[in-house]
N, C-alpha and C positions, 0 to 999 in steps of 0.2 A: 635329187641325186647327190651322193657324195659320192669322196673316193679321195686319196691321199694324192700326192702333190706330184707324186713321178707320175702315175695316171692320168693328172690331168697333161701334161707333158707331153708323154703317152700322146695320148688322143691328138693335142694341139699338133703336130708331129704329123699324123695321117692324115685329119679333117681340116685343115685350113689352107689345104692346098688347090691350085686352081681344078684341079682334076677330080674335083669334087661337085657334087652338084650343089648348087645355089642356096638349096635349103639347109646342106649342112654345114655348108660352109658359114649359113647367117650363124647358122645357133654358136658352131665355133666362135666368131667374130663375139659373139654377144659373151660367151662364157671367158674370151680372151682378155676383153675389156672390162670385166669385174674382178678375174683373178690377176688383172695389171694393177687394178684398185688396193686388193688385201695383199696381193705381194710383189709387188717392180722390182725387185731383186732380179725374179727369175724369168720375168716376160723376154729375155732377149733367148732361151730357148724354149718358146712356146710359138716356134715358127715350122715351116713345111719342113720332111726332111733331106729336101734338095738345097736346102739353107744351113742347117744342122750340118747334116754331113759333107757339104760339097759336091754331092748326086743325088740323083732322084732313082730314087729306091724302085720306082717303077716300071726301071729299063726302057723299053722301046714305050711303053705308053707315057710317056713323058710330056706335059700339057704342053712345054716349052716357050712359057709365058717366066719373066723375072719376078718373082715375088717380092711385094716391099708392102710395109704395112700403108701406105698410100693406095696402093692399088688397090686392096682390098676395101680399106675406107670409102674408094671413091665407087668400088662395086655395088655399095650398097648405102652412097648418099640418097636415095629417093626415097628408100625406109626409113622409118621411123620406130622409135622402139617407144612401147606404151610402158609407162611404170603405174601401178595402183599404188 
């Protein structure tokens, strides 16, 4: 997959929020933590956008869980990521 750097943004922005399901939240997490790799600059907005913006874009469905890159990490200590 590519796609230029607002896109993945973009994405980080929708998919890494609690209101997501498990699965895509991993792949988020997983694509968060490699483009923290090639660019730490901009990892401080490749967060949910109730963080970004101060609300959660999703009005009343709103997960109403605090987001912090902890929490997530600790969602998904019991996985393991395989590398070839």
């Amino acid at each position: 997959v590519t796609a230029n750097l607002r896109s993945w943004i973009n994405y980080m922005n929708q998919r890494i929020c609690f209101r997501n399901t498990s699965e895509i939240m991993y792949i988020a997490k997983l694509l968060r933590d490699d483009l923290k790799e090639l660019c730490p600059t901009v990892v401080e907005y490749m967060v949910p956008d109730c963080i970004l913006k101060g609300r959660c874009s999703q009005k009343t469905m709103t997960c109403g869980e605090k987001w912090n890159e902890e929490n997530l990490d600790n969602k998904f200590k019991s996985l393991r990521r395989i590398n070839k």
